[in-house]
C-alpha positions as CSV (number, residue, x, y, z in Angstrom):
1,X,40.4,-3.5,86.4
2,X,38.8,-6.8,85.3
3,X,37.7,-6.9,81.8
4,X,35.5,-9.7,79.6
5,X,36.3,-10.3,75.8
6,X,34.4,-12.4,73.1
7,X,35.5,-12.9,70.1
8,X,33.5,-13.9,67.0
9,X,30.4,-14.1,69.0
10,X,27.2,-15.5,67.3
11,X,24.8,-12.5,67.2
12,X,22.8,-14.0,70.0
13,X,25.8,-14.6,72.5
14,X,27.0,-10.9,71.6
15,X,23.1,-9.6,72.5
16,X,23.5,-11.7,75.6
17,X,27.0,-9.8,76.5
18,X,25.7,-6.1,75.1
19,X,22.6,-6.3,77.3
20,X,24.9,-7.2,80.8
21,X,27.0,-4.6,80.2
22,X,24.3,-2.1,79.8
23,X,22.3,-3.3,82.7
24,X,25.5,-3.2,85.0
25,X,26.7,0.4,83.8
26,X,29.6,-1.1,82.3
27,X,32.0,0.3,80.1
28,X,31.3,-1.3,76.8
29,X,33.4,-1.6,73.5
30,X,31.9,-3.2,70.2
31,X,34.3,-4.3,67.0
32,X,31.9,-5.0,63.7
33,X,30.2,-4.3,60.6
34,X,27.6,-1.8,61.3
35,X,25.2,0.9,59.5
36,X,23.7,3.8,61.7
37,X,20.7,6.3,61.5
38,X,20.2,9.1,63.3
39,X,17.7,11.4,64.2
40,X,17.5,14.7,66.6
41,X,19.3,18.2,65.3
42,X,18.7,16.6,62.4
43,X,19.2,13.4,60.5
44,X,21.8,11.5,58.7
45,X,22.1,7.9,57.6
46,X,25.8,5.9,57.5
47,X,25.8,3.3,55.2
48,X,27.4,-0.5,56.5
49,X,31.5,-0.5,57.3
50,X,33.6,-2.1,60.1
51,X,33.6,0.5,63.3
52,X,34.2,0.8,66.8
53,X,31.1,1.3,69.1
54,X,31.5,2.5,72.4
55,X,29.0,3.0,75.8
56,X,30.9,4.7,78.6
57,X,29.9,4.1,82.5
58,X,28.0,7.1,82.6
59,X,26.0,6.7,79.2
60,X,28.1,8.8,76.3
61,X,27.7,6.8,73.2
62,X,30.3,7.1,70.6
63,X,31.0,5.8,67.2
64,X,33.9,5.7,65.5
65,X,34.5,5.1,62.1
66,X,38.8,3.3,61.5
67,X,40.7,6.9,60.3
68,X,40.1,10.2,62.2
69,X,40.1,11.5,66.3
70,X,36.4,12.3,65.9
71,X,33.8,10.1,66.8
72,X,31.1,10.2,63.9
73,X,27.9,10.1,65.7
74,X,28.2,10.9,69.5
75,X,25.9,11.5,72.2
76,X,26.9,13.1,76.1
77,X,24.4,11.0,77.7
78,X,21.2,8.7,77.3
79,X,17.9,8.5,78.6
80,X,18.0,4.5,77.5
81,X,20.3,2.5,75.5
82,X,18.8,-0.7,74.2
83,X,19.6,-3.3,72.2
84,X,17.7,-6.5,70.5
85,X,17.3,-8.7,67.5
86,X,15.6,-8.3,64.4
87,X,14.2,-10.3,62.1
88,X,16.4,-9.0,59.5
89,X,19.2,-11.1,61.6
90,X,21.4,-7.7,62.4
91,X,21.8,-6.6,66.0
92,X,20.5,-3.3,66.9
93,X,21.6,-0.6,69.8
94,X,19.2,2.1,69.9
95,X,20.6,5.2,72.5
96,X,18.1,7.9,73.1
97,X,18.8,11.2,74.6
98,X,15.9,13.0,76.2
99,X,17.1,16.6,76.0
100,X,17.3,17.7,73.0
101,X,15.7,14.7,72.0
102,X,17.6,12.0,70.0
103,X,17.9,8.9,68.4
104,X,20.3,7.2,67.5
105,X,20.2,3.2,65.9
106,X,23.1,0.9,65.1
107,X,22.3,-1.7,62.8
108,X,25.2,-4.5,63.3
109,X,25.7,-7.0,60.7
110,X,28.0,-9.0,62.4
111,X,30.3,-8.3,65.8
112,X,34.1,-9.2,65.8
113,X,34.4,-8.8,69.4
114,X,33.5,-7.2,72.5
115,X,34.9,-5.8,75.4
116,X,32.9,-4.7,79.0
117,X,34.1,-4.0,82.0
118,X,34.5,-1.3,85.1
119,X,37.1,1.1,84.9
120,X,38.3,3.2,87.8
121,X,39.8,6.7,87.2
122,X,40.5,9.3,90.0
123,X,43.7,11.0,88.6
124,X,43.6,14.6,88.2
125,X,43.5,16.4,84.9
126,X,46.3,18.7,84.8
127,X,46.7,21.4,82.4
128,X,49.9,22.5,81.4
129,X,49.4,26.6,81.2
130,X,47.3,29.1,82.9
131,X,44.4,31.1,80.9
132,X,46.8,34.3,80.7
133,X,50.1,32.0,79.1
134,X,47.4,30.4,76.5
135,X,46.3,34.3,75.8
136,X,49.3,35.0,75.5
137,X,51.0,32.8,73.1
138,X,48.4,33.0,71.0
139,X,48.3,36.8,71.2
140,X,52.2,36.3,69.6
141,X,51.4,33.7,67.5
142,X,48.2,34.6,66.0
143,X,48.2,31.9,63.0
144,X,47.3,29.4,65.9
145,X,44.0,30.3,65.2
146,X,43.9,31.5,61.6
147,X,45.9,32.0,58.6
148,X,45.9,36.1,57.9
149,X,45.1,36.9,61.6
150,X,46.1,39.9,62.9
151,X,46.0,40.5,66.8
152,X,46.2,44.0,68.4
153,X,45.1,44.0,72.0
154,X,45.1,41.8,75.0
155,X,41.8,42.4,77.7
156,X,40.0,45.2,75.3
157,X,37.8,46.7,77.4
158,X,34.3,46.7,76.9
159,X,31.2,47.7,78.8
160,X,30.6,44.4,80.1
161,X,33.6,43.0,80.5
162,X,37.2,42.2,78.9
163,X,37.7,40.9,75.6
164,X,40.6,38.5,75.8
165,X,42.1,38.8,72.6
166,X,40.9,41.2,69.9
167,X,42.1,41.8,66.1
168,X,41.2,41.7,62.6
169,X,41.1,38.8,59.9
170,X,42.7,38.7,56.9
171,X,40.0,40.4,55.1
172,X,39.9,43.3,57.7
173,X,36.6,42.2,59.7
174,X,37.0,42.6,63.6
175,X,37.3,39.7,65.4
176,X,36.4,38.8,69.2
177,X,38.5,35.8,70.6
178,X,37.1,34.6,74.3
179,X,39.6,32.0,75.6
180,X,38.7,28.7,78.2
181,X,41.6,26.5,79.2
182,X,38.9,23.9,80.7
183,X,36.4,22.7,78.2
184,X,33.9,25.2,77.1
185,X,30.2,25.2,77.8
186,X,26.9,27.0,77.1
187,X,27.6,29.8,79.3
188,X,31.1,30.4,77.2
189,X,29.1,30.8,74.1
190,X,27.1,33.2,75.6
191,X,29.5,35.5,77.0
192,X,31.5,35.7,74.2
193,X,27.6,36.1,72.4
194,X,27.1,39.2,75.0
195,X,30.8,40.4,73.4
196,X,29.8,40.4,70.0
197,X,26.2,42.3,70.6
198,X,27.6,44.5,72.9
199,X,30.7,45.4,70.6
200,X,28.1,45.9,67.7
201,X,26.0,48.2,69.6
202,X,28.9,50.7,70.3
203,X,30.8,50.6,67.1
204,X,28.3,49.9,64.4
205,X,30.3,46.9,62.8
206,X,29.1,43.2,63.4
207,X,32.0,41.1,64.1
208,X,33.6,37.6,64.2
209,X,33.5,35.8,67.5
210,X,35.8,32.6,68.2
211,X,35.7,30.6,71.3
212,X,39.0,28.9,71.3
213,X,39.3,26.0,74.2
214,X,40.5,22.1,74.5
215,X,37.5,20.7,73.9
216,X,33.7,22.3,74.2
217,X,30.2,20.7,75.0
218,X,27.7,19.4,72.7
219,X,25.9,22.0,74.1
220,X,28.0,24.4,73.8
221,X,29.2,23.4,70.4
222,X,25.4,23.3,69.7
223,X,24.7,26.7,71.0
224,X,27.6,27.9,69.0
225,X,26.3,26.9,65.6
226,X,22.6,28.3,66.0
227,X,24.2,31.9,67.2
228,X,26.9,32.0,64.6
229,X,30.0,31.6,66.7
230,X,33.1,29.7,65.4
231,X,35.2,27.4,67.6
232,X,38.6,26.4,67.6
233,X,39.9,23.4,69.6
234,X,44.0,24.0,70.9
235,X,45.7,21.4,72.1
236,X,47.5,22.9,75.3
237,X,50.1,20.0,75.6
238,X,51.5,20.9,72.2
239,X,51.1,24.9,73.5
240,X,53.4,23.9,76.4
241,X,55.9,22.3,74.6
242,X,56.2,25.4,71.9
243,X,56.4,27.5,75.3
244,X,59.3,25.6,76.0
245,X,60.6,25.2,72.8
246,X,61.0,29.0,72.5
247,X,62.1,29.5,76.1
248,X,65.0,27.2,75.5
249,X,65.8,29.3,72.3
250,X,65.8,32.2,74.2
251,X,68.0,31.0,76.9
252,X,70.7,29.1,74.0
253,X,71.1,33.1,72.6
254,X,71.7,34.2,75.8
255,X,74.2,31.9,76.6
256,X,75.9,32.9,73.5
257,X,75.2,36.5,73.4
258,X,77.5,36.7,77.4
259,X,80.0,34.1,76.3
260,X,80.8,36.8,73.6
C-alpha cells in the first residue's frame, strides 16, 4: 500500500492532488471546511463545518460530518466526479450519479489535508452466524428489533413462501419480519413486499413489514421507503457474542447443577 499526504495545501495544490486521484481511480480522503448541496430524491443544503470527504476506488462518495457512523450525504457510485475552482476561491467536487439521477456539490473553504492512494483488499467477509441462528435469536429475544414486540412463529407459512419471523407489536398490529444475513437489496424489499400483500389478501388486516439485515442498499433502502417497509440494521458480531455469552451461561449452570 503506498499512500500520498498533503498537508495545508494551498487550494490550487489540493485541486492539483484531487484531480490525480480521480483520474487514477484512487482511493481519496479530504480533511476541511466544507458546505454541500444536494439534489436527486430530493434536496438538502449543509451549511459550512470541518468534515471528512471520501471517493472510494470504485466511485462511492461519502461525507462525513466529526460525530456519528453514518455518512451524511452518500452515493454507491458516480457517473463523473469533478472538481475545480471558482471564482468565489472555494474548491468544488461535484459527483453525479446517473441512475437515479443525482447531484451532489462540495463547496471547500479550505483543505487541512489529503490523502490518495490504492488499496488492495482480497480477504473474505466472514459472518459469524447462519440465517437460521440470527432467526433464531431474535425469535427469543424479540426487543432486538423493537421495544413491546411480541414474536409467535418461526417460517409461518404462506402461499408464497415462508415468513421468517412473524408476531405482533406492542399495539397489537401484525408484523412480518424477512431476515438477510448478507446485505439487503431490492429484490429483499420486494419479497418481504409480496409477504405483506399476500398476507393482506388472505386475512383482511394490512400489516407491518421489517427487513432486518447488516447493512441494505441504497436501493434497497430506497425501495423500502417508497413501499412503506421499515428496516432494521443488526450487528451480527455483537449477535455472536450474546450467542456466546448465553451459551457459556448455560454451560456454568450445568456445571453446577451435576457438581450438586
Amino acid at each position: 500500500m503506498k499512500l500520498e499526504i498533503i498537508r495545508k495545501p494551498s487550494l490550487e495544490e489540493a485541486l492539483s492532488f484531487i484531480r490525480e486521484a480521480l483520474r487514477k481511480k484512487e482511493y481519496l480522503v479530504v480533511f476541511g471546511e466544507c458546505s454541500v448541496e444536494y439534489e436527486g430524491r430530493g434536496s438538502s443544503r449543509l451549511t459550512s463545518g470541518e468534515r471528512m470527504f471520501v471517493v472510494k476506488q470504485d466511485g462511492a462518495v461519502l461525507l462525513h460530518r466529526p460525530e456519528g457512523y453514518s455518512p451524511v450525504n452518500w452515493q454507491p457510485s458516480t457517473a463523473s466526479i469533478e472538481a475545480r475552482l471558482l471564482h468565489s476561491g472555494e474548491l468544488l467536487i461535484v459527483a453525479i450519479r446517473s441512475k437515479p439521477r443525482e447531484i451532489l456539490r462540495v463547496y471547500f473553504k479550505n483543505i487541512e489535508a489529503a490523502i490518495k492512494g490504492k488499496l488492495m483488499d482480497t480477504g473474505e467477509f466472514v459472518m459469524y452466524l447462519s440465517e437460521a441462528e440470527i432467526r433464531d435469536m431474535i425469535y427469543e429475544n424479540p426487543g432486538l428489533i423493537e421495544e413491546g414486540l411480541r414474536i409467535t412463529e418461526k417460517e409461518k407459512p404462506i402461499d408464497i413462501g415462508y415468513i421468517d419471523l412473524f408476531g405482533y407489536d406492542s399495539s397489537g398490529r401484525p408484523v412480518i419480519i424477512e431476515l438477510k444475513r448478507v446485505p439487503a437489496s431490492r429484490e429483499a424489499v420486494m419479497q418481504l413486499y409480496n409477504y405483506i400483500v399476500q398476507y393482506k389478501k388472505k386475512y383482511g388486516v394490512d400489516p407491518r413489514g421489517i427487513l432486518v439485515a447488516p447493512s441494505f442498499y441504497r436501493s434497497a433502502i430506497d425501495m423500502a421507503e417508497k413501499l412503506g417497509i421499515e428496516w432494521k440494521e443488526i450487528n451480527i458480531q455483537k449477535l455472536w457474542k450474546m450467542k456466546k455469552s448465553m451459551e457459556k451461561k448455560e454451560m456454568n449452570t450445568l456445571d453446577r447443577f451435576f457438581k450438586h
